[in-house]
C-alpha positions in Angstrom: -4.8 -0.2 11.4 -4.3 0.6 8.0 -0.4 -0.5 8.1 -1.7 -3.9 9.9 -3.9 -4.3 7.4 -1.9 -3.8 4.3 1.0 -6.6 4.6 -1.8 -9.1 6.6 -3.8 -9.0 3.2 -0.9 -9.0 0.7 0.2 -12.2 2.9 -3.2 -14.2 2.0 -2.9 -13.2 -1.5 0.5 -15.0 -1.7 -1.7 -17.7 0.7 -4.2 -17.7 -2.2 -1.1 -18.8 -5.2 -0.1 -22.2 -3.2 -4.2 -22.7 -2.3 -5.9 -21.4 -5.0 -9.4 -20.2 -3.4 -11.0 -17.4 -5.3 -12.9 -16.5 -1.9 -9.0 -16.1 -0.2 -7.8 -14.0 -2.9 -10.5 -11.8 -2.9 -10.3 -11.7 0.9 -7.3 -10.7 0.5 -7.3 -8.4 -1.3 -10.2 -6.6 0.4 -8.4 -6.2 3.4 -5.1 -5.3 1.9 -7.2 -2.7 -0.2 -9.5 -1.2 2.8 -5.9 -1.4 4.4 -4.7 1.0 1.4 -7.7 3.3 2.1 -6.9 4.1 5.5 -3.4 4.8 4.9 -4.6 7.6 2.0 -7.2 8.7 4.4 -4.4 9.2 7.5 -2.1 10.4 5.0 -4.6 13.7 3.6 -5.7 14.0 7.4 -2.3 14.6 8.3 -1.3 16.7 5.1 -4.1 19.1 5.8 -3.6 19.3 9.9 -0.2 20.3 9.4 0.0 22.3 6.4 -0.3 26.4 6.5 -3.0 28.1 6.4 -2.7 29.4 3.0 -0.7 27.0 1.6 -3.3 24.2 2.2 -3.7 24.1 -1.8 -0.6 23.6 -2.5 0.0 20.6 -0.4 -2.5 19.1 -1.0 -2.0 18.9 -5.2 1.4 17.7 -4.2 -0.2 15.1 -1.8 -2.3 14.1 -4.7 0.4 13.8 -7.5 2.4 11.5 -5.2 -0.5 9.9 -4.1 -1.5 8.9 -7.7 2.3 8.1 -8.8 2.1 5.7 -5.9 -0.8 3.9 -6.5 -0.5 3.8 -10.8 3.5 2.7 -10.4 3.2 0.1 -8.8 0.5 -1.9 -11.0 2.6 -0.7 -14.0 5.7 -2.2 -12.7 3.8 -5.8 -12.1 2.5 -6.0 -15.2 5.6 -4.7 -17.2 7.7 -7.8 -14.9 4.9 -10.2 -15.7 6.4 -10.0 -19.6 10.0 -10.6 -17.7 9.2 -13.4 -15.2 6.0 -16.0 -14.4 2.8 -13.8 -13.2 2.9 -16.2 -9.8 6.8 -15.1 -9.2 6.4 -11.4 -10.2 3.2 -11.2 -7.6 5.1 -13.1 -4.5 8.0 -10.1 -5.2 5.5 -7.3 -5.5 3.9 -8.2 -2.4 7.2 -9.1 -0.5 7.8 -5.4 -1.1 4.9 -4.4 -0.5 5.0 -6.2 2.8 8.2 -5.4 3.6 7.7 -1.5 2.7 4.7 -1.7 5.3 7.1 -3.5 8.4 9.3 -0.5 7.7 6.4 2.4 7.6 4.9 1.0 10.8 8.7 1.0 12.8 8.8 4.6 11.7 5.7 5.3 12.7 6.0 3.6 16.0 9.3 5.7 16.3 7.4 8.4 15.4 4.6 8.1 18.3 7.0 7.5 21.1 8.8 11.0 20.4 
């Protein structure tokens, strides 16, 4: 759900530039956000289920520390382009990524499942 959720959201936030509707950028960025959530929440579920017993710690401080350079980079990144190009164009390229970093998570997921 969560990788459904994340490019279907980041899609009405570039909806919300050409229509500009506080309610549809809010929207989506709610979903695009509780899409976000799920993803982290899959992503410990999965760290812990498959990590050793006694080296459950360990993965999961590495878990974190990627999980944190993952969600502070990004942000970073927009704002430092927003001094490089118009805010409007930098946020239609940071979602496009976003977006297309998504299509590519759920083929390997999908992969992943079938196997």
């Amino acid at each position: 759900m969560g990788l459904g959720a994340v490019p279907i959201g980041m899609g009405l936030v570039i909806g919300a530039l050409y229509s500009p509707s506080l309610g549809f950028y809010l929207m989506g960025s709610a979903i695009a956000g509780a899409g976000a959530g799920l993803l982290f929440k899959a992503g410990l579920t999965v760290a812990i289920t498959t990590a050793e017993p006694g080296s459950v710690a360990g993965v999961l401080a590495t878990f974190f520390v990627l999980a944190y350079l993952g969600l502070g980079l990004p942000p970073v990144l927009l704002a430092a382009a927003t001094h490089v190009i118009s805010s409007r164009a930098a946020l239609i390229i940071f979602s496009a990524v976003i977006i297309a970093i998504s299509i590519v998570a759920a083929q390997l997921q999908a992969a992943a499942l079938r196997r």
